[in-house]
C-alpha positions in Angstrom: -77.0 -121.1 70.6 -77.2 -122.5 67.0 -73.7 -122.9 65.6 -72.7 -124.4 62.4 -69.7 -124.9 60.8 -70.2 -123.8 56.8 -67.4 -123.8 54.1 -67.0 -121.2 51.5 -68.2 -123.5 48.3 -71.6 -123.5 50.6 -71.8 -119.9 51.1 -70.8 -118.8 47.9 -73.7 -121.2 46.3 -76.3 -120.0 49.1 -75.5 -116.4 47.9 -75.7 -117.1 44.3 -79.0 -118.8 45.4 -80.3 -115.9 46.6 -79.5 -113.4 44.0 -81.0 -115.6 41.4 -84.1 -115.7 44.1 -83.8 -112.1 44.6 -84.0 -111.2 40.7 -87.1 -113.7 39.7 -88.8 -111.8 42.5 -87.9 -108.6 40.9 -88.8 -109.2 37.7 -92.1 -110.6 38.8 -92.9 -107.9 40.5 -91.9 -105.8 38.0 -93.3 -107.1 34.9 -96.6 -109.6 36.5 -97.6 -108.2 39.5 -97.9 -105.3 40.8 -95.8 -103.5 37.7 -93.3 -101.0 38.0 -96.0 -98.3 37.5 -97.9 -99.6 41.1 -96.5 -97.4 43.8 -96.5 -97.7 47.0 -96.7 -101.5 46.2 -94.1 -102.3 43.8 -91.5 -100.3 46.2 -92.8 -102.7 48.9 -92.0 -106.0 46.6 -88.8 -105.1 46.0 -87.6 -104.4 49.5 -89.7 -108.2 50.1 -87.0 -109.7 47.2 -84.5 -108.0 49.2 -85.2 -109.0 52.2 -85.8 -112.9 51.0 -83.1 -112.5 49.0 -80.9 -111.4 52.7 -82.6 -114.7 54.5 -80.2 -117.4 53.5 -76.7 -116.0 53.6 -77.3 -113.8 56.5 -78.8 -117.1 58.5 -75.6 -119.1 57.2 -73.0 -116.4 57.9 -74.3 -115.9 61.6 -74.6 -119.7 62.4 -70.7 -119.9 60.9 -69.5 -117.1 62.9 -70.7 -118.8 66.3 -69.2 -122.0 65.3 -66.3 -120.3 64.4 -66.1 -117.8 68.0 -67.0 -121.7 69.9 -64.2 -123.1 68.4 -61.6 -120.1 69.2 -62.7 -120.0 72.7 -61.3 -123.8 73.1 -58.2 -123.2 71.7 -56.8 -122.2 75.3 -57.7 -124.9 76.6 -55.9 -127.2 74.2 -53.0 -125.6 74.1 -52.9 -125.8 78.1 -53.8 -129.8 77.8 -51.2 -129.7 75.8 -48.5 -128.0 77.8 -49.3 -130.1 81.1 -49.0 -133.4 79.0 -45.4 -132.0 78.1 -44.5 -131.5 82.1 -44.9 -135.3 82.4 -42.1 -136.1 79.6 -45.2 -137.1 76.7 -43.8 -136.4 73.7 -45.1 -133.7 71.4 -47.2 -135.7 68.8 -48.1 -138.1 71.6 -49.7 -135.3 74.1 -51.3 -133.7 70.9 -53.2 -137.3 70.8 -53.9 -137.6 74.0 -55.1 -133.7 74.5 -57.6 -134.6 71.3 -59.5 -137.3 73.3 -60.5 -134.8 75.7 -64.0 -132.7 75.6 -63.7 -129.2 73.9 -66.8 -128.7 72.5 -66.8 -128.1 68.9 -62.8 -128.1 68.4 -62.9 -131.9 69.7 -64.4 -133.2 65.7 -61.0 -131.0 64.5 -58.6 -132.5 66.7 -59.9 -135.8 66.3 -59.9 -135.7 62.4 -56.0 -134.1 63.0 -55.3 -137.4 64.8 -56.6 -139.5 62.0 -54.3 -138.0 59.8 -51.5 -138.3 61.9 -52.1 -142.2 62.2 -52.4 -142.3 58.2 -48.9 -141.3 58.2 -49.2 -137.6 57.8 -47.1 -135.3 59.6 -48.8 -133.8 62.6 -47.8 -129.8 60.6 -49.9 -130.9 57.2 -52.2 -132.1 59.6 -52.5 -128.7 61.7 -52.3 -126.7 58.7 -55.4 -129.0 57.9 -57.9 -127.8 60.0 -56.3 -124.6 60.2 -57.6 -124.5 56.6 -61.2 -126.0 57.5 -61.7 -123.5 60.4 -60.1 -121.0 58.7 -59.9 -118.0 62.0 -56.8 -116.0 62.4 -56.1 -116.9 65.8 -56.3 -120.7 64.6 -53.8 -119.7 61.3 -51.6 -118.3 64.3 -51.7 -121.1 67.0 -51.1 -123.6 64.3 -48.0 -121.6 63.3 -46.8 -121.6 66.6 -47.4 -125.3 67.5 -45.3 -126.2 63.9 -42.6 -123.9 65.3 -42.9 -125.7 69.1 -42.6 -128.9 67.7 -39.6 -128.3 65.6 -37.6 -126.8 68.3 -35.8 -128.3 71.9 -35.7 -127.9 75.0 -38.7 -127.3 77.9 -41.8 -127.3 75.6 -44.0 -126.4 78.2 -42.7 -123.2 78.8 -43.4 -122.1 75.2 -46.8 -123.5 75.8 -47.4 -121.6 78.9 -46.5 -118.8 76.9 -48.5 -119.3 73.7 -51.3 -119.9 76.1 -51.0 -116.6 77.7 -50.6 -114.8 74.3 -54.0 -116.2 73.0 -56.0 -115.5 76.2 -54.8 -111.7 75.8 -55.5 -112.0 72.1 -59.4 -113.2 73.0 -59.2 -111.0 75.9 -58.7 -108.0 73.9 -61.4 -109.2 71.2 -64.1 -109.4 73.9 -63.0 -106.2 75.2 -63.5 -104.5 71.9 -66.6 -105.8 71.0 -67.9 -104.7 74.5 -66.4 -101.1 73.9 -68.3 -101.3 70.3 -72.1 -102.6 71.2 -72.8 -99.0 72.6 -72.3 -97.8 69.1 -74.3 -100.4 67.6 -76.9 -99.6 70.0 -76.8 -96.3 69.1 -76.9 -96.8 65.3 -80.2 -98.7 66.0 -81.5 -95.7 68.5 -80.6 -93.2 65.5 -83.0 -95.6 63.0 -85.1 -95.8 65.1 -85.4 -91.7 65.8 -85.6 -91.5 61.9 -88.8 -94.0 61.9 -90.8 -92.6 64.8 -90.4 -88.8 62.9 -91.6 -89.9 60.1 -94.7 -91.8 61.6 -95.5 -88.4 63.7 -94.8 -86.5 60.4 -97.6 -88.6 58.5 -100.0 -89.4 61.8 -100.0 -85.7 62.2 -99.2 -83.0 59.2 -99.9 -85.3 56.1 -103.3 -86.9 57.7 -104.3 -83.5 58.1 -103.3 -82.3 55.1 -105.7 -84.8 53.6 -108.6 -84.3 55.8 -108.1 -80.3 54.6 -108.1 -81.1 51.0 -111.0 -83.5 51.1 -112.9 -80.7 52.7 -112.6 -78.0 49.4 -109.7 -76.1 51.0 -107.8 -74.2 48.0 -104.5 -74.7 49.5 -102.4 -77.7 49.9 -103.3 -79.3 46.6 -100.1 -79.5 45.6 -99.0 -82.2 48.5 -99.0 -85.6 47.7 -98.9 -87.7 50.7 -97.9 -90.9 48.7 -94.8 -89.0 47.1 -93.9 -88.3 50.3 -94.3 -91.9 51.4 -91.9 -93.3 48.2 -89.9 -90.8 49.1 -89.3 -91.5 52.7 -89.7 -95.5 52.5 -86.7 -95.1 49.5 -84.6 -92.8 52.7 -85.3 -95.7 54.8 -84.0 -99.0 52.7 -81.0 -96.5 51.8 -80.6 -96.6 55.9 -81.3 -99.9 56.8 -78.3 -101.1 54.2 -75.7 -98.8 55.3 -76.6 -98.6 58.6 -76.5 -102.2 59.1 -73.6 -102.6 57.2 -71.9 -100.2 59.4 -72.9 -102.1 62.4 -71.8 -105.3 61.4 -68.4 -103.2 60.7 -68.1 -102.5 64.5 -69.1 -104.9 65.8 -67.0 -107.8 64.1 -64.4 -106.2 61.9 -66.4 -107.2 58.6 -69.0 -105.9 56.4 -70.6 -109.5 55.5 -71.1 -109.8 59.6 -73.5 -106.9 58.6 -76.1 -108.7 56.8 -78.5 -109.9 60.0 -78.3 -105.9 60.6 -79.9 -104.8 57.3 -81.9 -107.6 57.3 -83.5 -106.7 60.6 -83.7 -103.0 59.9 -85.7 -103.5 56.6 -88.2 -105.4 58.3 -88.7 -103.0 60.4 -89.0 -100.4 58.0 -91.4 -102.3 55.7 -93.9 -103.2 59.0 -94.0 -99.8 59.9 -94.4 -98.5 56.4 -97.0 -100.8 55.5 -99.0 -101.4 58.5 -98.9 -98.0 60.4 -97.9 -95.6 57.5 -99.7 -96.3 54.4 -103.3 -96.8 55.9 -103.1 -93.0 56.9 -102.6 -91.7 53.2 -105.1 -94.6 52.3 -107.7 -93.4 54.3 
């Protein structure tokens, strides 16, 4: 699974990237080729600058949020590391160190970079609250909070541990829970799209090619249906889905409307294949 991690000046220039993409595409199609007067083909072009336009920040946000979910699912572990050096009598800072040499995947280049700063001379909090700020989750915010508070206070450590260990296993234990309890609504946000589409390709395989084939033949009614209005006028329902549909999955399925990107992406592909390659050659023809 392709994780990376990617800070906010990099996804902020990757979107503004993309929009300046997004618009020379738009203009181009609007004012050079194929003109704003070129339907179904300039409709087409647009939803294409969309979609390229969707490519980068959606790829970016999806690779973060992985690297992001890989590093919370460690967190556990280190605090239990953690707690067990503390049974033996290592002092706090000292069983941070020693917890940081261990193998936790992608939270091991964190703890290590935390250490490096504690041997500079900086205390072990500005260096917590350091890559709290780099990883920037709210369960790290959290377990950073509580490991300033641990180290500031007496007594037997490693029962505070124990417990902030517990606490964040019910915390990702409840996460994982919910997002199992919300993919059947996803699912069915796709099934609904997906309904939607296969109407409207009956609707124009069906009704509209006939429509044609009775018009081409002299018949005095049914001059007054234009199968290509029909066709801007469902394409247009079906980039007005794809967004909020995909939006709205993203929204259940992770808590935030950006995590919704890869969803509209994926849903106007789908819409502009079977719109261009199964659609349109019936009101061609």
């Amino acid at each position: 699974m392709l994780a990376l991690h990617v800070n906010r000046r990099i996804l902020v220039l990757a979107y503004g990237l993309s929009v300046l993409i997004g618009l020379a595409l738009v203009l181009m199609s609007t004012f050079v080729w194929p003109g704003y007067n070129s339907h179904p083909d300039f409709d087409n072009m647009l939803v294409l600058s969309l979609i390229i336009m969707l490519i980068p920040p959606s790829i970016l946000d999806m690779m973060n949020r992985r690297w992001k979910r890989a590093v919370d699912s460690k967190l556990p572990e280190f605090i239990r590391d953690i707690a067990d050096s503390q049974k033996t009598g290592m002092a706090f800072t000292k069983a941070i160190e020693h917890s940081a040499r261990l193998e936790y995947g992608l939270l091991s280049k964190e703890l290590r970079r935390v250490v490096a700063l504690m041997t500079w001379g900086h205390p072990y909090t500005e260096a917590l609250d350091e890559m709290a700020k780099r990883i920037d989750t709210p369960l790290v915010y959290r377990t950073v909070a509580l490991l300033s508070e641990v180290g500031h206070s007496g007594g037997n450590l490693h029962e505070i541990l124990d417990g902030i260990y517990s606490h964040i296993r019910e915390v990702q234990d409840m996460e994982r829970d919910r997002m199992r309890q919300m993919s059947p609504y996803v699912m069915v946000i796709y099934a609904s799209f997906g309904v939607y589409i296969f109407v409207v390709i009956v609707l124009f395989l069906t009704f509209f090619s006939q429509i044609q084939a009775v018009i081409k033949a002299g018949a005095p009614f049914g001059s007054n249906i234009n199968p290509q209005v029909y066709y801007i006028w469902f394409f247009h329902m079906s980039v007005i889905e794809s967004i909020l549909a995909g939006f709205i999955a993203g929204k259940m399925s992770e808590g935030v409307l950006v995590a919704g990107l890869r969803h509209v992406l994926a849903l106007l592909i789908l819409s502009v294949l079977v719109f261009t390659l199964v659609i349109q050659p019936t009101i061609i023809s």
